[in-house]
Rosetta silent file (secondary structure, phi, psi, omega in degrees, C-alpha in Angstrom):
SEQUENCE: XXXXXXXXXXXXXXXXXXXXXXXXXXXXXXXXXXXXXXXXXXXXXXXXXXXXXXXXXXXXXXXXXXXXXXXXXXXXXXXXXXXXXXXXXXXXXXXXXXXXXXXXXXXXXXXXXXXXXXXXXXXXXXXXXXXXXXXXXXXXXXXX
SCORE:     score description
SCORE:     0.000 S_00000001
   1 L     0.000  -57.490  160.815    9.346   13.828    6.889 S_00000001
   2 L   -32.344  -27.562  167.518    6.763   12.006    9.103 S_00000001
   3 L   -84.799  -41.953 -175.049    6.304    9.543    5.958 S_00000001
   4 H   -59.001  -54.563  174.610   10.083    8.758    5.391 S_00000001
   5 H   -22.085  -42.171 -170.133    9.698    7.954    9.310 S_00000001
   6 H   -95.735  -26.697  178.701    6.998    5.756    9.312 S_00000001
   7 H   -45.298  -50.554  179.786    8.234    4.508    6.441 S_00000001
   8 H   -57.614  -68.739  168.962   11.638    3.349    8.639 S_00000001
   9 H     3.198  -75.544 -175.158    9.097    2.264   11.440 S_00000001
  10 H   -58.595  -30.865 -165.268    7.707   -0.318    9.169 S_00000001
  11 H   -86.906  -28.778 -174.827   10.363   -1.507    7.535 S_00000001
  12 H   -74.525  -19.397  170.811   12.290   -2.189   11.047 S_00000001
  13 H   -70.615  -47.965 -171.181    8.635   -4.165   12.119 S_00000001
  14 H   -61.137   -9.256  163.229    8.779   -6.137    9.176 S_00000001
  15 L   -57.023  -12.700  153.133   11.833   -7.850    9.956 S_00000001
  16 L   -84.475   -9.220  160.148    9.694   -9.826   11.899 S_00000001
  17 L   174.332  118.094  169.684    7.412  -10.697    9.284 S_00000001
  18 H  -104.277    9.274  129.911    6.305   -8.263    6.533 S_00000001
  19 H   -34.200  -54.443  155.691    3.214  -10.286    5.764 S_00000001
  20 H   -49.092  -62.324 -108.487    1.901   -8.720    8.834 S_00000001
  21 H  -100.984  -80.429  177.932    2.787   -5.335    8.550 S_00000001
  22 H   -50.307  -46.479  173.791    1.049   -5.405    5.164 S_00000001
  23 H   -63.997  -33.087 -163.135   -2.054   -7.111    6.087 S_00000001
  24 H   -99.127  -16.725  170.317   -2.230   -4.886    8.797 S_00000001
  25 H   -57.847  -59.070  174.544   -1.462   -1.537    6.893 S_00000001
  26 H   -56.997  -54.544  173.660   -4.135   -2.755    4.420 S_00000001
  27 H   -56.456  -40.627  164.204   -6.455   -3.083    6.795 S_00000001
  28 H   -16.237  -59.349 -139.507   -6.080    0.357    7.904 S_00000001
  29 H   -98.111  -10.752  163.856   -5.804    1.853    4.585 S_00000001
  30 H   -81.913  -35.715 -171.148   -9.374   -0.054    4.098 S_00000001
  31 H   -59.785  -58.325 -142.541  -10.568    1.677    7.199 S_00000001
  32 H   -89.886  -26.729  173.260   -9.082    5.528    6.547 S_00000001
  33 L   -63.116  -15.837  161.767  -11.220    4.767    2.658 S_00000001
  34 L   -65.288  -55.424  173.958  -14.351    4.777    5.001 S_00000001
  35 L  -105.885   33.143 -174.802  -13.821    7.613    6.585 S_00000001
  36 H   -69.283  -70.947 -177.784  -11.874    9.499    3.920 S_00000001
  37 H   -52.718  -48.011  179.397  -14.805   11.498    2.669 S_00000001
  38 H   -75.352  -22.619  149.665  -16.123   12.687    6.132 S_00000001
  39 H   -51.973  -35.959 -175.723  -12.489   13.913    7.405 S_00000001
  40 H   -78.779  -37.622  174.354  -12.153   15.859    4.158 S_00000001
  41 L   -76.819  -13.218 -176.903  -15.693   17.445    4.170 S_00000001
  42 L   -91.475   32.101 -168.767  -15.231   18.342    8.046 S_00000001
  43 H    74.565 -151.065 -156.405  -13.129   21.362    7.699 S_00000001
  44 H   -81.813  -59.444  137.045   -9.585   22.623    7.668 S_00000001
  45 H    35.503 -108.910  171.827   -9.300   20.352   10.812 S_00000001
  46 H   -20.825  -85.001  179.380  -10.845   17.385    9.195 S_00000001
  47 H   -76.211    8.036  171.932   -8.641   17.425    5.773 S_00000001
  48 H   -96.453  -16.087  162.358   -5.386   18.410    7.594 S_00000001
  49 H   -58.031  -30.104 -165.779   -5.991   15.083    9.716 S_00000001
  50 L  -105.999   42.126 -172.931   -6.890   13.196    6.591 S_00000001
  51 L  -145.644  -64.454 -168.708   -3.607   14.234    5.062 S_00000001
  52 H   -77.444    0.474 -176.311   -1.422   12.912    7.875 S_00000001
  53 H  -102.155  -31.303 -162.139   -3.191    9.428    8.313 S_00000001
  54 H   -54.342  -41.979 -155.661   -3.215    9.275    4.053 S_00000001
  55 H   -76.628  -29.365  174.976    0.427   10.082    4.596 S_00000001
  56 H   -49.435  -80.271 -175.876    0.829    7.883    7.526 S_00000001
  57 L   -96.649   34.447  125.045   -0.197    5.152    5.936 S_00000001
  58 L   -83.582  -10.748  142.702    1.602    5.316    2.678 S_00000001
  59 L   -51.051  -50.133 -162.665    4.438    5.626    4.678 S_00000001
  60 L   -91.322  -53.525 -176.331    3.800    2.257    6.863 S_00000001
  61 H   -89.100  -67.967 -171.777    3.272    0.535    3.422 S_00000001
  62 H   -22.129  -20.283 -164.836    6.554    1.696    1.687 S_00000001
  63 H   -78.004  -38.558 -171.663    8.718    0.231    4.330 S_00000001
  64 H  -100.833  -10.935 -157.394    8.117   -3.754    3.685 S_00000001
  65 H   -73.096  -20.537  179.384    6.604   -3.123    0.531 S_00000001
  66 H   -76.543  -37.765  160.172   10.149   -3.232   -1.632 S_00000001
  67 H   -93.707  -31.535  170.295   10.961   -6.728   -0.014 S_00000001
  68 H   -56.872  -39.101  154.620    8.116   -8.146   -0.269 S_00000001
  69 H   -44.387  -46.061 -154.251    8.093   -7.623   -4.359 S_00000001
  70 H   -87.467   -4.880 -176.016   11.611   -8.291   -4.569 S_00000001
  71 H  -101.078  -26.094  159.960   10.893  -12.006   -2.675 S_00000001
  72 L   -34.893  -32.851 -164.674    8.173  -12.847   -5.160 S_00000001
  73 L  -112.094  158.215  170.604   11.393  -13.505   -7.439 S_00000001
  74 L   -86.910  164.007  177.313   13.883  -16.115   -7.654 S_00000001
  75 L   -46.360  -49.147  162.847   17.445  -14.677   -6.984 S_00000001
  76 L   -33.281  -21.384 -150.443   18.406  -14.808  -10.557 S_00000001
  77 L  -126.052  -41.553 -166.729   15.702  -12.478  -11.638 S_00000001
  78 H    -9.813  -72.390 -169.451   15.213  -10.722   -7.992 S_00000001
  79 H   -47.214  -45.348 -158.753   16.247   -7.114   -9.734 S_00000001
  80 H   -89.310  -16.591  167.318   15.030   -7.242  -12.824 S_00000001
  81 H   -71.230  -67.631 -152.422   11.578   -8.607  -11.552 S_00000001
  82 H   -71.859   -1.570 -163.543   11.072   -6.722   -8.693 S_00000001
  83 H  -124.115   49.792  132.465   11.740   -2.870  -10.932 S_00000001
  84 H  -128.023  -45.347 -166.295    9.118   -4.148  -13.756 S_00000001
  85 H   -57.117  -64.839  152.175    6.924   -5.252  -11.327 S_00000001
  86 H   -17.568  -87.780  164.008    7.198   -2.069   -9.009 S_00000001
  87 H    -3.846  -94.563 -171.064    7.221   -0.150  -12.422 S_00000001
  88 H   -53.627  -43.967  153.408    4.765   -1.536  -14.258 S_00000001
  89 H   -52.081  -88.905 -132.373    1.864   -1.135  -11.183 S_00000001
  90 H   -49.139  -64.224 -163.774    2.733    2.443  -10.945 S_00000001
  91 H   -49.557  -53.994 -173.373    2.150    2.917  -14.660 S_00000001
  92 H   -72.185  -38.265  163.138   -0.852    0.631  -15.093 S_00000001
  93 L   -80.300  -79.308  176.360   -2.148    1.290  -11.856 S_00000001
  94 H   -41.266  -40.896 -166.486   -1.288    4.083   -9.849 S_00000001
  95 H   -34.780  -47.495 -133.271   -0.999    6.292  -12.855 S_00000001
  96 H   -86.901  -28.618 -176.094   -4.673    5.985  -13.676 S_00000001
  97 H   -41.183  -31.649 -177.401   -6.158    6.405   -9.705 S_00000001
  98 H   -49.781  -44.061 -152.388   -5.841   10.199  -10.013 S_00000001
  99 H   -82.961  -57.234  177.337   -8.095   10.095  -13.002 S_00000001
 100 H   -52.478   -9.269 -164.644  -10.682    7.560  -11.416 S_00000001
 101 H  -101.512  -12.149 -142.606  -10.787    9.255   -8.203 S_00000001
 102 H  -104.114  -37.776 -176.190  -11.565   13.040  -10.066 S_00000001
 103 H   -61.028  -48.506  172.977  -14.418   10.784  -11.891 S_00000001
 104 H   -52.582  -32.143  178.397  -15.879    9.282   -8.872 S_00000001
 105 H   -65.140  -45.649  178.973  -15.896   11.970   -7.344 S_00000001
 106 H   -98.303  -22.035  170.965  -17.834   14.473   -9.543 S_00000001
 107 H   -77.285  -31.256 -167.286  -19.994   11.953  -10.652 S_00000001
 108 L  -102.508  -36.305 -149.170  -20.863    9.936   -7.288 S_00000001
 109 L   109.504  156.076  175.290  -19.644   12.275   -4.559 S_00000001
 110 H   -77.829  -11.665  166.534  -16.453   12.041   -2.543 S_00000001
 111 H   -61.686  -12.065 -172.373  -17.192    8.712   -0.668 S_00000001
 112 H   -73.532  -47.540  171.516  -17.285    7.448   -3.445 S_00000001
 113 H   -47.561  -35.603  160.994  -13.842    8.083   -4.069 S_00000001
 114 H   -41.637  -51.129 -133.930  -13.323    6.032   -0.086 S_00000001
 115 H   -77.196  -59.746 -160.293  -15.421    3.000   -1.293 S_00000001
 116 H   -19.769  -98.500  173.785  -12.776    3.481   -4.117 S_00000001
 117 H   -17.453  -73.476  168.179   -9.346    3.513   -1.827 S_00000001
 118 H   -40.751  -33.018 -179.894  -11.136    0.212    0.239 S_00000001
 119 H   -71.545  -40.666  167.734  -12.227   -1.698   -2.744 S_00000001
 120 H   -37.066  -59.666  174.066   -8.503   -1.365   -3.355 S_00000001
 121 H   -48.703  -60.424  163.659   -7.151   -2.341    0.048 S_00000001
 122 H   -31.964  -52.192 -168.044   -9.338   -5.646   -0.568 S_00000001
 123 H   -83.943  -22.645 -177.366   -8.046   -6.544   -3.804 S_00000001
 124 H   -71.905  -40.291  175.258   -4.111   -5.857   -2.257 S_00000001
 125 H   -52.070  -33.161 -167.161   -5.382   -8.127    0.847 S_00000001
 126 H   -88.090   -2.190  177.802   -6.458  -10.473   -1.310 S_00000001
 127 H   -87.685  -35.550  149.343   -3.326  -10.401   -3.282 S_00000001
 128 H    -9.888  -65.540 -165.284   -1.617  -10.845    0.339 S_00000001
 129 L   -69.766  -33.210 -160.413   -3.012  -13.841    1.071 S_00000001
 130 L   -61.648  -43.868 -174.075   -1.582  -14.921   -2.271 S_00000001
 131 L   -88.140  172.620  164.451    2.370  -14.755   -1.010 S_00000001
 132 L   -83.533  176.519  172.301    4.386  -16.593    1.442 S_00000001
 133 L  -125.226  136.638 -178.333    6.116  -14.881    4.005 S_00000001
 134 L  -123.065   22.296  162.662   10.099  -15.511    3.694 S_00000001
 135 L   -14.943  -73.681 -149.414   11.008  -14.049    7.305 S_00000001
 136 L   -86.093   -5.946 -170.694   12.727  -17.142    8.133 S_00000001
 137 L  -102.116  159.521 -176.396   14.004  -18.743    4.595 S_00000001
 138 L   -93.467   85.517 -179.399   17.292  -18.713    2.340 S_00000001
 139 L   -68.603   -4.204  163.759   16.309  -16.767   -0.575 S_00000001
 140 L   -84.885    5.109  173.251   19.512  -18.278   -2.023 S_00000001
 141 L  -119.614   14.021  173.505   18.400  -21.725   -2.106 S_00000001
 142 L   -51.579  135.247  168.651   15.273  -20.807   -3.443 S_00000001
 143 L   -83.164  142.690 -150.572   15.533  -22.444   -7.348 S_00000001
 144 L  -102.850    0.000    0.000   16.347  -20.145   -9.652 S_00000001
């Protein structure tokens, strides 16, 4: 419940820009990969905190994260772009973190599995940097 929440949170900040929101969510979510492994290893404590900030802040990025895809496209396309795009990470990406994190993990240790989450954060900042921000613009006169 606390995710759908934050989730709202975010999406009502990002009306004011969701380039911010997301650079600053990323930065976080590079932060909580530092200190993932010692919150998990620090008792029941420890991993029920590092369950609500994980949660927190997958929450915080869901809110702008849907427009911000779907602006990537020109209006012709918006739909059908923004659900293969969306998609298509999940599959290629997300799918596979479970498996990489179980590796890192028994082979490296669990920080390793942090460095993991941060090296992540990095490459979505640096993918960040990449877009425009369309606060203020007429995605209908965008060329299609």
């Amino acid at each position: 419940m606390r995710t759908l929440l934050l989730a709202a949170i975010s999406a009502l900040l990002a009306e004011r820009g969701r380039r911010p929101v997301m650079f600053a969510v990323t930065i976080l979510i590079a932060v909580f990969g530092l200190v993932l492994a010692p919150l998990f290893t620090a008792g029941a404590t420890g991993a029920l905190l590092m369950t609500i900030l994980g949660l927190a802040l997958m929450g915080l990025t869901y809110g702008p994260l849907g427009t911000v895809v779907s602006e990537l496209f020109p209006t012709a396309v918006r739909y059908t772009g923004s659900s293969l795009a969306f998609n298509l990470a999940g599959i290629l990406g997300a799918s596979l973190a479970p498996y990489i994190a179980t590796w890192l993990a028994k082979t490296y240790g669990l920080q390793y599995v942090g460095y993991y989450l941060t090296a992540s954060a990095i490459l979505s900042f640096i993918g960040l940097l990449m877009i425009r921000e369309t606060k203020d613009e007429d995605l209908n006169a965008l060329p299609d």
